[in-house]
C-alpha positions in Angstrom: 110.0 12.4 -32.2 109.6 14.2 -28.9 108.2 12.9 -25.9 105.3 13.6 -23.8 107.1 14.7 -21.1 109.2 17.4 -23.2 105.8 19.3 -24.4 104.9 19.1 -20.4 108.1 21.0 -19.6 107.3 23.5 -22.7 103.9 24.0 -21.5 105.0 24.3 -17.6 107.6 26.7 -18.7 104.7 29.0 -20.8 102.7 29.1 -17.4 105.7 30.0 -15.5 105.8 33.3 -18.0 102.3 33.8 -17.4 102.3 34.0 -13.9 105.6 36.8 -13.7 103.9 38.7 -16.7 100.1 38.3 -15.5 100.0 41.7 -15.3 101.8 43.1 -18.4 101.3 43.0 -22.2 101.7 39.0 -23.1 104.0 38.8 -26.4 102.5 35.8 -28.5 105.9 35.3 -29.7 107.4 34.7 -26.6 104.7 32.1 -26.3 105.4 30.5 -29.5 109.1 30.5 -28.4 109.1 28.8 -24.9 106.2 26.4 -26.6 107.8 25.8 -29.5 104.1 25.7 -30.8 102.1 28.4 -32.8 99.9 30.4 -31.0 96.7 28.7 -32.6 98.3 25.1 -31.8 99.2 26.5 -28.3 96.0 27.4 -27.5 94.2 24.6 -28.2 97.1 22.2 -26.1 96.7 24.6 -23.2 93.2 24.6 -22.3 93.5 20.5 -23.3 96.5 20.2 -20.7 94.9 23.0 -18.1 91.2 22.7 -18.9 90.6 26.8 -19.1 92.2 28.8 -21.6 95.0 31.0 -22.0 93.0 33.9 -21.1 91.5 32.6 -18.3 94.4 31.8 -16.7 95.8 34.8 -16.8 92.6 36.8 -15.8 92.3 34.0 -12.8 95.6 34.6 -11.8 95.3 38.7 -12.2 91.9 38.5 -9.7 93.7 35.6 -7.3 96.9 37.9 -6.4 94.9 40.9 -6.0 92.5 39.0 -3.7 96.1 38.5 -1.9 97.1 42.1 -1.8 93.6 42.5 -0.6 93.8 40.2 2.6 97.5 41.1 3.3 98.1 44.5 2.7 96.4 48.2 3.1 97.3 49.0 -0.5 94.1 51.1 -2.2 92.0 49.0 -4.7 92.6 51.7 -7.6 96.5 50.7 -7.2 96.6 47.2 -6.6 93.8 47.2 -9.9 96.8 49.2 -11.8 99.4 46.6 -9.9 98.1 43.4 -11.3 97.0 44.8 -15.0 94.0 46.4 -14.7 93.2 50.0 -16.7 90.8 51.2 -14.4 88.8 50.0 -11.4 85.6 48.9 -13.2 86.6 46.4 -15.3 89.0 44.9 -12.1 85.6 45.0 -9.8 83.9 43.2 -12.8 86.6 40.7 -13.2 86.8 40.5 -9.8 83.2 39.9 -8.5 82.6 37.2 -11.9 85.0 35.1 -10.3 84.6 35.4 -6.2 81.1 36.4 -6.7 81.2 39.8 -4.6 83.1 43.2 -5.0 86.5 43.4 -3.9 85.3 46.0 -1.5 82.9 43.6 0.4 86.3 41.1 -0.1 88.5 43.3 1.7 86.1 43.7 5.0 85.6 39.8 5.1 89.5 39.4 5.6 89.5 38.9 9.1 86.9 36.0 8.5 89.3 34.2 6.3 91.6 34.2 9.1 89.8 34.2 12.7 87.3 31.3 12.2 87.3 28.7 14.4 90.3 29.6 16.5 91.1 26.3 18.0 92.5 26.5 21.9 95.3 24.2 21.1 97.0 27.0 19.0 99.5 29.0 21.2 100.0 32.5 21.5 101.9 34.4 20.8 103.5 33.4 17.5 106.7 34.8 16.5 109.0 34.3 13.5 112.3 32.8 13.3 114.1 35.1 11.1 113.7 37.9 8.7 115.7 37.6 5.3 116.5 38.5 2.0 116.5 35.3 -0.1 119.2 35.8 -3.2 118.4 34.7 -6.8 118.4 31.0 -7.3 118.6 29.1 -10.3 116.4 25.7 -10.6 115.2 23.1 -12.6 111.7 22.0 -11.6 108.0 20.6 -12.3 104.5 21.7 -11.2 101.9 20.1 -9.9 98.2 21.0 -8.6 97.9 19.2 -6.0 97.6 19.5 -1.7 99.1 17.7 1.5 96.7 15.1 1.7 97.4 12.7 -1.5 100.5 11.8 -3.3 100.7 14.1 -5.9 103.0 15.6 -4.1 105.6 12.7 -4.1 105.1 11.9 -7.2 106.2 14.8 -8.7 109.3 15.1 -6.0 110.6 11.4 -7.4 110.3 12.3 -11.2 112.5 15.8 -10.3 115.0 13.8 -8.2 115.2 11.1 -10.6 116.1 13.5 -13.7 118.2 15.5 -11.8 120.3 11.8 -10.6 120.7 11.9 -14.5 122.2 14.9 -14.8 124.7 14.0 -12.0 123.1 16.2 -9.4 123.9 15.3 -5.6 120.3 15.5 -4.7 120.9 14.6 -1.2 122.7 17.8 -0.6 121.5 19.7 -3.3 118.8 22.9 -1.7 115.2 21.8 -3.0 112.2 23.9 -2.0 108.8 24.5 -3.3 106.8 27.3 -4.4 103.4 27.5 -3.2 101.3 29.7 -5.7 97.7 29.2 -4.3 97.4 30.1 -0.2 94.5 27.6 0.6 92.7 30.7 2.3 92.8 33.1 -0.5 92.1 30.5 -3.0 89.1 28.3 -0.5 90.6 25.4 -1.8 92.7 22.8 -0.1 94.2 21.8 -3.3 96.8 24.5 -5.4 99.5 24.4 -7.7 102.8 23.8 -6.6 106.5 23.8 -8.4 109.1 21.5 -6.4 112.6 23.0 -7.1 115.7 21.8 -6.9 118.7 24.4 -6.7 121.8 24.3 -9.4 124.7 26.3 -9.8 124.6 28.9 -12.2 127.7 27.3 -14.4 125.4 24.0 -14.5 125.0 23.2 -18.1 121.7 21.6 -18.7 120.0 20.7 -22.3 117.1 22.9 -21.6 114.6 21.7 -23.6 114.6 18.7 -21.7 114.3 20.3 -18.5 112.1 23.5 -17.1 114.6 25.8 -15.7 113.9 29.3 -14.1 115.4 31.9 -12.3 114.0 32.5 -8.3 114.0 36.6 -8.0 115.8 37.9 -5.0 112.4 38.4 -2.3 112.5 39.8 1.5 110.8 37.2 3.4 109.7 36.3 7.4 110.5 32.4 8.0 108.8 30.1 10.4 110.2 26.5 11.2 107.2 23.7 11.3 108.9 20.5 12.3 107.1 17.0 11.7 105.4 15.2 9.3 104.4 17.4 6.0 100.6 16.4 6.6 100.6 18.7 9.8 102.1 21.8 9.0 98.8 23.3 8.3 99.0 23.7 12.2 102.1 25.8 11.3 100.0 27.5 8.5 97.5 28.2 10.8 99.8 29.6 13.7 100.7 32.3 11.1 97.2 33.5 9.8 95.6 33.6 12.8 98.2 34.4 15.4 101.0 36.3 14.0 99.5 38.4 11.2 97.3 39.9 13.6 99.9 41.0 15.7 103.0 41.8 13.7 103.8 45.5 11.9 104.6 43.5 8.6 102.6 43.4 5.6 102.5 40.2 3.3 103.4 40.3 -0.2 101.4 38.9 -3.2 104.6 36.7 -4.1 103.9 33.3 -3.6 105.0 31.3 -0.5 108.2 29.4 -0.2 108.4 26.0 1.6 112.4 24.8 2.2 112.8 21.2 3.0 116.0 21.3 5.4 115.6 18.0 7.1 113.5 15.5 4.8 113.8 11.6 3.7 117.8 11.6 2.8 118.3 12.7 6.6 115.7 10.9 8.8 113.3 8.4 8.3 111.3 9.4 11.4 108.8 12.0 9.6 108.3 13.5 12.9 111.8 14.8 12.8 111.4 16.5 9.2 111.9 20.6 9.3 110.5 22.6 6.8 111.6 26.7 6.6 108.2 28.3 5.4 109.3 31.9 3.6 106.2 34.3 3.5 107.0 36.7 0.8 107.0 40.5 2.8 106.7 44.0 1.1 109.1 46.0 1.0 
């Protein structure tokens, strides 16, 4: 009999389809396949497992990155509708508005609001970026998690990764491990989001897949910062680049999610003031 854990993985792995095909025609049977459920049984497992359905999701995450592309880029609304699935504009604004409530008009001209309240004095300025870079494909076996900074969610995911990669003979104290931010806490209001830690494996790596989620990172243009300390202040970092830097650089953001690389963690310090994290935000182009 299976485990728990293995229908997880399936179930991680169909929401990992959703979100790279949110905005194209979703084949049941590739469902079916990465599930190894029916559709019907599928159904019914997802919305236990996720608490919305499998529509929901994808019309959520259809409305959330075009609320992205809304903030962080000057793309019309008729194309970023088209971008992320939409036929034409009115059913997007409908979409849209049922789930933030107003237009994605009225969204747009709030922007600067989701980024300019508050400013603290303690936040420097200028704010520049470390290095600009095109990040090459990168194969990974990984788990998600909803969760944010502030609980241990977080951690506990991390050790259950490490501790099935140990089994597969993985060096995980040199092995590259990063996560994937899918919700920015601005867009989404919402401290908490969901969150994939990845560990990086050679492309010859045999692994028994259907004990393990495995995916492929697309190759991505990104701007990296460098937050150093503890992983419960670098919203400060977070911060720095909303309301300092995206106001004053040429660059537009991209609806890709944001990538967080873990370069100096636990296996190299045990002062968490010395950890350095590489944040990647995703750029067009």
């Amino acid at each position: 009999m299976e485990t728990k854990e293995f229908y997880i993985n399936r179930l991680q792995q169909v929401v990992s389809y959703l979100r790279t095909k949110y905005n194209q025609k979703i084949l049941i049977e590739d469902l079916e396949e990465l599930s190894n459920f029916s559709y019907r049984n599928l159904q019914r497992i997802f919305k236990a497992q996720y608490q919305e359905t499998i529509g929901a999701y994808v019309t959520r995450v259809k409305v959330e990155n075009s609320a992205k592309m809304l903030v962080f880029t000057s793309d019309k609304i008729k194309d970023i509708a088209e971008k992320v699935g939409y036929a034409d504009v009115q059913t997007y604004s409908k979409s849209f508005k049922k789930h933030y409530g107003i237009t994605p008009a009225v969204y747009r001209n709030k922007r600067e609001e989701f980024f300019k309240k508050e400013i603290k004095e303690n936040i420097e300025m200028p704010f520049f970026e470390n290095k600009i870079t095109v990040l090459k494909p990168k194969k990974v076996i990984y788990k998600t998690v909803k969760a944010n900074y502030y609980n241990s969610e977080i951690d506990e995911v991390w050790n259950k990764l490490l501790k099935e990669a140990e089994n597969l003979h993985i060096n995980i104290n040199k092995a590259e491990s990063f996560g994937i931010i899918w919700d920015e806490p601005i867009i989404s209001e919402s401290i908490t989001y969901n969150y994939d830690a990845c560990l990086v494996i050679d492309d010859s790596f045999q692994i028994p897949d259907k004990k393990f989620t495995i995916k492929t990172i697309p190759s991505q243009k990104y701007v990296v910062f460098t937050h150093v300390g503890t992983y419960q202040s670098i919203s400060k970092t977070y911060d720095k680049i909303f309301r300092n830097w995206l106001f004053t650089t040429d660059k537009e953001i991209s609806e890709h999610p944001f990538l967080e690389f873990y370069t100096k963690h636990e296996a190299h310090t045990d002062n968490e003031n010395e950890y350095k994290t590489e944040i990647y935000v995703p750029l067009k182009g």
